[in-house]
C-alpha positions in Angstrom: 94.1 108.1 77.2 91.0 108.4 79.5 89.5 111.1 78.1 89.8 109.3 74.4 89.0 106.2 75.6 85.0 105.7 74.4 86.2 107.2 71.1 88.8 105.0 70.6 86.3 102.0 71.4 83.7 103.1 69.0 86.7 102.6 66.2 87.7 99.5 67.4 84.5 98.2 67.5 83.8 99.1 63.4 87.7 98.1 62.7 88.7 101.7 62.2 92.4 102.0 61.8 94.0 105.1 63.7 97.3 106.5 65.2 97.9 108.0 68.8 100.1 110.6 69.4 101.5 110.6 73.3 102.9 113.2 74.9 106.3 111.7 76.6 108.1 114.5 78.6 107.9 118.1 78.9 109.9 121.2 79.9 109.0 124.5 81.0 105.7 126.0 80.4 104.0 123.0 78.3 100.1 123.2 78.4 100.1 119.0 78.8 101.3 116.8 80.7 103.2 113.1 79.9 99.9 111.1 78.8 98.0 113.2 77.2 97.1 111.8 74.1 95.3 112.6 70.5 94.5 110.0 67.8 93.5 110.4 64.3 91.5 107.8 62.9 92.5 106.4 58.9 89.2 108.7 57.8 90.8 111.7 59.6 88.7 112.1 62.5 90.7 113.9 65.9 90.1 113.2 69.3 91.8 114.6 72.1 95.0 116.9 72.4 98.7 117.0 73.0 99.4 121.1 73.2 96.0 122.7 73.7 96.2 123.3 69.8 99.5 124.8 69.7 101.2 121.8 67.7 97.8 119.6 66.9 98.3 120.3 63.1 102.0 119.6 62.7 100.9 115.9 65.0 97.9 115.3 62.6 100.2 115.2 59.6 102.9 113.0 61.5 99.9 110.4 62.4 98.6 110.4 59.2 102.2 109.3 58.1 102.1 106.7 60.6 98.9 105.4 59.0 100.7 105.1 55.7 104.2 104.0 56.5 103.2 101.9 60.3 106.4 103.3 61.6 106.2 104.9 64.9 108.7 108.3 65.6 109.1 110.2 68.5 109.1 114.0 67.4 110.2 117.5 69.7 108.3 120.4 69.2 109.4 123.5 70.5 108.9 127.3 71.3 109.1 129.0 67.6 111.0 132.1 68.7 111.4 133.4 65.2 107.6 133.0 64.0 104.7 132.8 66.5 103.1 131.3 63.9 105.3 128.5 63.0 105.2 124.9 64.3 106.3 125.4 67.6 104.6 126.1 71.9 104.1 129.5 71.8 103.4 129.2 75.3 107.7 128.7 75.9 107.3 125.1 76.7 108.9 122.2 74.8 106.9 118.4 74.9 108.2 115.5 73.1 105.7 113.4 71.4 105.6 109.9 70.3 103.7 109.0 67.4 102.4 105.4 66.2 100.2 103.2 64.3 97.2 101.1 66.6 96.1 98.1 65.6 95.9 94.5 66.9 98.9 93.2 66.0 100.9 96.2 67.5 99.0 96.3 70.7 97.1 93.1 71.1 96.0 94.1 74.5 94.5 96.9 74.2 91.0 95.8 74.6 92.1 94.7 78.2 93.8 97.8 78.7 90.9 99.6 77.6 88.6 97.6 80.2 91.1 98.1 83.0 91.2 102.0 82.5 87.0 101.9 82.0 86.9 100.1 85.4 89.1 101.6 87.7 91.9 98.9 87.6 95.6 100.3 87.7 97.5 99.5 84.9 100.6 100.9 82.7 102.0 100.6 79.7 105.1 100.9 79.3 106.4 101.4 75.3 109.9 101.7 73.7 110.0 105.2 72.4 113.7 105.9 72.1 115.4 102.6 70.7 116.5 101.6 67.5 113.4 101.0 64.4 113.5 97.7 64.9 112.6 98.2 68.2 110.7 101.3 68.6 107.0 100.5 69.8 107.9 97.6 71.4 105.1 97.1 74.6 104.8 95.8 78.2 101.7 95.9 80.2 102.2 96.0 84.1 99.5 95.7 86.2 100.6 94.9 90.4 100.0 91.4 89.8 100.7 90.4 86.1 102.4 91.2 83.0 102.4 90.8 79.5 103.8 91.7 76.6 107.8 92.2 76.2 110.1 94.9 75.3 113.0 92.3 73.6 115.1 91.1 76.7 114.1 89.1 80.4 116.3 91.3 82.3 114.8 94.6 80.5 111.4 93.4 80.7 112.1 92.7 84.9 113.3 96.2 85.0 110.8 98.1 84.0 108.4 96.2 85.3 109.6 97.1 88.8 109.7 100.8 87.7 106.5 100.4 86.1 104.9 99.6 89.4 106.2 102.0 91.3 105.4 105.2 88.7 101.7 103.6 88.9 101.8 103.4 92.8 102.4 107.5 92.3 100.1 107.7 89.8 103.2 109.1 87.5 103.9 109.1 83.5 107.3 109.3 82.9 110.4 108.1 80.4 112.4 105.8 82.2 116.7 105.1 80.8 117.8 101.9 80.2 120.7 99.5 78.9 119.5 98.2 75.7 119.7 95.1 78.3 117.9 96.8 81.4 120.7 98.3 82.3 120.0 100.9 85.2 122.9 103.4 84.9 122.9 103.6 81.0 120.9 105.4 79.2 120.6 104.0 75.3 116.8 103.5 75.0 113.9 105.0 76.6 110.9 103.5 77.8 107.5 105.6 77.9 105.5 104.3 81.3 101.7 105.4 80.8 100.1 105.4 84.0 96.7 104.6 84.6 95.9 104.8 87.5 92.3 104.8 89.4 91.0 108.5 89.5 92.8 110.1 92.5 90.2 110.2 95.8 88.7 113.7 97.3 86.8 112.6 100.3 84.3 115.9 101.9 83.1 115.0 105.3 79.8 117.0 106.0 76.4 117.5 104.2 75.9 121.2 103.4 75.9 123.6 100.7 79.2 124.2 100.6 80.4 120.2 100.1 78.2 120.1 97.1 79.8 122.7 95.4 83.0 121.4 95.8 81.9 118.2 94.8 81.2 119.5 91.6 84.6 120.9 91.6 85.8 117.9 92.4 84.5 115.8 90.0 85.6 118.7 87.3 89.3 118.5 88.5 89.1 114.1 87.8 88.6 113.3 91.3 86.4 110.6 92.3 84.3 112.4 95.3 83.0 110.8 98.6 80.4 112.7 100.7 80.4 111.7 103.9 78.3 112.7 107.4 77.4 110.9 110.0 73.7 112.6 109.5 71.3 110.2 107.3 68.6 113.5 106.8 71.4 114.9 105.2 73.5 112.6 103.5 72.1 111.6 100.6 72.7 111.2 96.6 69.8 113.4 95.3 71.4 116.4 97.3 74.8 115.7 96.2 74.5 114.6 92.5 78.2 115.5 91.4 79.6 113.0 94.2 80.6 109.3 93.2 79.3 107.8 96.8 77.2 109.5 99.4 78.2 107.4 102.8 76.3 107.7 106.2 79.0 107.4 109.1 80.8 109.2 111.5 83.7 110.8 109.6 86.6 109.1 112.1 85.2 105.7 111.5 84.9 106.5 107.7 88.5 107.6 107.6 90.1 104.8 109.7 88.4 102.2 107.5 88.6 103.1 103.7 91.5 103.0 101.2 93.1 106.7 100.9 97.1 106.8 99.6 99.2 109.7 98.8 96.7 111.1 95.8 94.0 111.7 97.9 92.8 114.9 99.4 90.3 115.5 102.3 87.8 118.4 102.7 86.5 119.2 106.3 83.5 121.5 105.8 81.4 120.1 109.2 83.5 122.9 111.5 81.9 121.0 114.6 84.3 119.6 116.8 82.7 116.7 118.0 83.0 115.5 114.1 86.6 117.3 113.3 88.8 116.7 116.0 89.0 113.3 115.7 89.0 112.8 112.3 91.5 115.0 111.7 93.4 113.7 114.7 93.9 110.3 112.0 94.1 112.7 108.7 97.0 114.4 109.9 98.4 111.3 110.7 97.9 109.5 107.3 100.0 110.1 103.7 97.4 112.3 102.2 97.8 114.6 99.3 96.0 117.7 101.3 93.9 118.2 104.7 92.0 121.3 104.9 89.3 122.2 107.5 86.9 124.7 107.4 86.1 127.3 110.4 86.5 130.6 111.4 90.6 131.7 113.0 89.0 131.2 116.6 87.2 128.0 115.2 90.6 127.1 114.0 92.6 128.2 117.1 90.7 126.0 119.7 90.9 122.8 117.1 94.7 123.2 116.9 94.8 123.1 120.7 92.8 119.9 120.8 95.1 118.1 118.2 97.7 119.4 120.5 96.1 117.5 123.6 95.5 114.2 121.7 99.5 114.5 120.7 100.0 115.9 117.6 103.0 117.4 116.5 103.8 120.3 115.3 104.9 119.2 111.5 101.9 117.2 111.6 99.5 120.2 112.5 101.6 122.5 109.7 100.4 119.5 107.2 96.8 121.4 107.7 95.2 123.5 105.8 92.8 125.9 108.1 91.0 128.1 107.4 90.6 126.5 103.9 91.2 127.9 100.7 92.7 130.6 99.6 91.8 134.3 100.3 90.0 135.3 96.8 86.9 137.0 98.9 84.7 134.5 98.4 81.3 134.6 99.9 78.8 131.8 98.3 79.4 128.1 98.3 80.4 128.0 94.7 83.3 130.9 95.6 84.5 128.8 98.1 84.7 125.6 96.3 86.7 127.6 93.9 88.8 129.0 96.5 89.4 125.2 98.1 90.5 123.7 94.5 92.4 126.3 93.9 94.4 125.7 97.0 94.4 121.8 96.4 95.8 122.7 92.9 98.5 125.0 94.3 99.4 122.7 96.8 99.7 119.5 93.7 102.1 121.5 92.0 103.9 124.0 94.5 101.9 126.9 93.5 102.1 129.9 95.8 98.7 131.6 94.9 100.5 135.0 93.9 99.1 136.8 91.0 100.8 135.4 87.6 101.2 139.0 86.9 103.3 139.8 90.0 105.5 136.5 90.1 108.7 136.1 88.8 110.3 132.9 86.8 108.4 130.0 85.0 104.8 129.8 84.8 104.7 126.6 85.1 107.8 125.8 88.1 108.3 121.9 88.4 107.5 120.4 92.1 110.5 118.6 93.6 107.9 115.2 92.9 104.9 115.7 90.5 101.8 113.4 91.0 100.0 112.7 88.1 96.1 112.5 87.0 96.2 110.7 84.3 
């Protein structure tokens, strides 16, 4: 909903009716992941997608009904094996979508919501997509320290809100099985948890060329980007105008003292000792998403022994990534910084960084524990 939400604010704020379409779960090779989202306004204005325009027509037409009727369905599309043309992912993938009608009295917090995504605050919401009419688009809003909203039942309500929590601590969407009393082990409704979560972190210690290129990457992936060196002639915002925060400190100090959890992912480019060693000596050590450390092999070869001496082990030196990126021959700073997303990507999703062309299986292979953006 991120990427919708100033459109969606502009029609609130003229009293604009519209529908959202959701994606809920997906299998296979589906372009989108749970959350994307596309609404059609009552004038039949589009914003945003649920397929990358494989299904958008067939979803217009089933918001539009919503409009009409204000009942909210759930709808599977498919891979059309018969007709590449039909309704279907050509792409192999199959996405379920729910479909329903916005307005203030179906989601009267959504002005809050709106304000909590806008400003960084986590927040989910989870909706009844797999219940009976009566019942379908039913909503709860978790945030860590409140709730609001209810889904029909205390005990259902308490569940969720407990799963809610911890999909938004991973930054996951997801469809969640209940009781139709919060049942854990039964599975007659499903609840949609939307995760908004703050932007996952990238933090790039050291002020050259090469950390504002993969700033800008960085930003382009959804990342909110740190630069940070311990040199104030260098560090600064005009020279790094992709980046979220510019901050003057040794990178150690930095890293010890600001919030990172298991989203973020920290690029080394300073290949100077006196600035990596110990700050990786505490990266390696924290729940990070991905370390990588720039340097030539012998550059690399005498920082391993140093993390050595200062007692790291040996699954905590596999966790990095050095010489960053992966081997694509790049030369300039932009290369590079493509080289290093791409590694951060494959290492998101359990990519190997073979050529599509000369792997075998699914495009699009499932990790054993996804981590959302959304």
């Amino acid at each position: 909903m991120r990427e919708i939400l100033e459109i969606l604010d502009g029609w609130c704020a003229t009293g604009t009716r519209f529908a959202v379409a959701s994606v809920v779960a997906t299998w296979s090779s589906s372009p989108k992941q749970p959350g994307a989202a596309m609404a059609v306004s009552e004038s039949g204005e589009v914003a945003g997608s649920v397929s990358g325009g494989c299904v958008e027509a067939a979803v217009y037409e089933l918001a539009r009904q919503a409009l009409e009727t204000g009942e909210a369905v759930t709808q599977t599309f498919g891979v059309a094996d018969d007709d590449a043309f039909a309704v279907g992912l050509t792409c192999g993938g199959i996405i379920d979508v729910f479909v329903e009608s916005i307005s203030p009295a179906t989601f009267p917090d959504l002005d809050e919501v709106a304000a909590d995504i806008r400003e960084g605050r986590p927040v989910a919401v989870a909706t009844l997509v797999d219940a009976e009419d009566a019942m379908r688009g039913r909503r709860l809003v978790v945030r860590p320290e409140s709730v609001s909203g209810s889904l029909g039942s205390p005990r259902l309500d308490d569940g969720v809100r407990d799963d809610a929590r911890g999909l938004l601590e991973q930054g996951r969407s997801a469809v969640v099985h209940y009781g139709r009393n919060g049942e854990r082990r039964l599975d007659d409704i499903g609840v949609f948890v939307a995760s908004h979560a703050p932007r996952p972190r990238m933090i790039v210690f050291g002020a050259i060329d090469f950390a504002a290129a993969v700033a800008r990457v960085g930003s382009f992936l959804g990342y909110r980007v740190t630069v940070c060196d311990a040199r104030p002639v260098f560090a600064t915002a005009r020279r790094f105008p992709d980046a979220d925060e510019v901050v003057v400190e040794w990178p150690h100090k930095y890293l010890s003292q600001t919030d990172t959890d298991e989203r973020t992912v920290v690029c080394v480019l300073t290949h100077d000792p006196k600035f990596d060693v110990p700050l990786l000596e505490i990266a390696l050590r924290l729940p990070l998403a991905y370390v990588g450390a720039m340097g030539s092999r012998r550059t690399n070869d005498s920082r391993l022994q140093q993390l050595r001496e200062r007692g790291l082990t040996a699954d905590e030196l596999d966790r990095l990534h050095a010489p960053i990126g992966l081997d694509v021959g790049a030369r300039t700073p932009e290369e590079t910084a493509v080289s290093i997303a791409a590694e951060i990507v494959g290492a998101r999703w359990g990519g190997t960084g073979t050529p599509l062309r000369d792997a075998k299986g699914a495009i699009h292979a499932e990790p054993a524990t996804r981590l959302s953006m959304t």
